[in-house]
C-alpha positions in Angstrom: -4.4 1.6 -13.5 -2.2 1.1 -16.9 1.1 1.0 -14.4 3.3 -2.2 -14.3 2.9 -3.1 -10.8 -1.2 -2.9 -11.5 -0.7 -5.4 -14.7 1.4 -7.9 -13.0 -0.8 -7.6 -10.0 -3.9 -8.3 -11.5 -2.3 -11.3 -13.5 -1.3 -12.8 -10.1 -4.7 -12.9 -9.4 -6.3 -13.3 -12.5 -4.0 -16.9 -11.9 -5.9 -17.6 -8.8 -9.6 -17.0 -9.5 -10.4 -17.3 -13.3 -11.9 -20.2 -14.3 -11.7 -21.8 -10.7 -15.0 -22.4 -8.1 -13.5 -20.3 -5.3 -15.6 -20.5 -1.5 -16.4 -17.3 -1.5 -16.8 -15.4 2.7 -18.8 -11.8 1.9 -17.6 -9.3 4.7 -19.7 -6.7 3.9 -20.9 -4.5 0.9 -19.9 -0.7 1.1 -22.4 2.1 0.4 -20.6 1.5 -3.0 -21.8 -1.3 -3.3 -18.3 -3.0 -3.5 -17.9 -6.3 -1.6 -15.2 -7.0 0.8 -14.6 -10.6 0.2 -12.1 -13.5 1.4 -11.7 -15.9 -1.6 -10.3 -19.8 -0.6 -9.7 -22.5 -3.4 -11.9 -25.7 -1.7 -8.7 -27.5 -1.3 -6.3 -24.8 0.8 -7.2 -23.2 4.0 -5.5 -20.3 3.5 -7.0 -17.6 1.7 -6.0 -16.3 -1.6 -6.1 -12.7 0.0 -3.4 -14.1 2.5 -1.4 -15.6 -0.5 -1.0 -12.1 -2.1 -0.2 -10.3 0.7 2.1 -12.6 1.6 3.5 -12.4 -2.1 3.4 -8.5 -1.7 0.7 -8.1 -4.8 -1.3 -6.5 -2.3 -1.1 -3.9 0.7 -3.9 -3.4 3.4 -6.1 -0.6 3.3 -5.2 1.7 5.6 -8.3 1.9 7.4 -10.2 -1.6 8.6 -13.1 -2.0 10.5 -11.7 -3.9 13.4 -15.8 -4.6 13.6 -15.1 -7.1 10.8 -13.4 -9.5 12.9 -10.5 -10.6 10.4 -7.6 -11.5 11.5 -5.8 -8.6 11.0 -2.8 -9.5 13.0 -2.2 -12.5 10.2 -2.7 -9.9 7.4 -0.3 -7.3 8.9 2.4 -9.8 9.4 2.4 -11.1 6.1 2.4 -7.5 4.8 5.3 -6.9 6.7 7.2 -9.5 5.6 6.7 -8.7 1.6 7.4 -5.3 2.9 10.9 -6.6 4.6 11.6 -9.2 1.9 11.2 -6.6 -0.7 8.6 -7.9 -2.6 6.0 -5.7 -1.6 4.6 -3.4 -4.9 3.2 -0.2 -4.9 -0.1 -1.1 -5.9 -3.2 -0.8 -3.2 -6.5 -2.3 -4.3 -9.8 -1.0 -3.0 -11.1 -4.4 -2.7 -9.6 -5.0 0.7 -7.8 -6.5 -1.0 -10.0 -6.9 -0.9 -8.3 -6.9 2.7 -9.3 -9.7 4.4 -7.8 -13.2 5.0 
């Protein structure tokens, strides 16, 4: 966790959700008891799980419950273009990204 891509990864977020009221849609909580969360600023639709991905601060877990009915197909796109656009890091966070939308 004391790589590059980690630091500048959790500063992108850190930007987004310190210090802010975020809505806040709880997914589920694992037997870990770790939440899978989407986070949204009240003013913007789109999530600020989209926004990373989108940014390439984020990949998708490689293995979603497609019983969680996110939109999945959204998430993979935007992956794929960070992925294409070459923006995409190496860093995977376990909080689904958190990995919803």
């Amino acid at each position: 966790k004391t790589s590059s891509y980690f630091e500048q990864s959790w500063s992108a977020f850190s930007e987004r959700v310190v210090d802010r009221q975020l809505l806040t849609k709880v997914h589920l909580q694992d037997r870990n008891k770790t939440l899978l969360v989407t986070l949204y600023e009240q003013d913007n639709s789109e999530s600020i799980n989209l926004q990373l991905l989108q940014e390439g601060w984020v990949r998708i877990r490689a293995k979603v419950d497609e019983k969680l009915n996110l939109p999945l197909d959204e998430m993979r796109e935007a992956e794929a273009s960070a992925k294409q656009n070459h923006v995409i890091t190496l860093v995977s966070w376990a909080f689904l990204l958190f990995v919803c939308c």
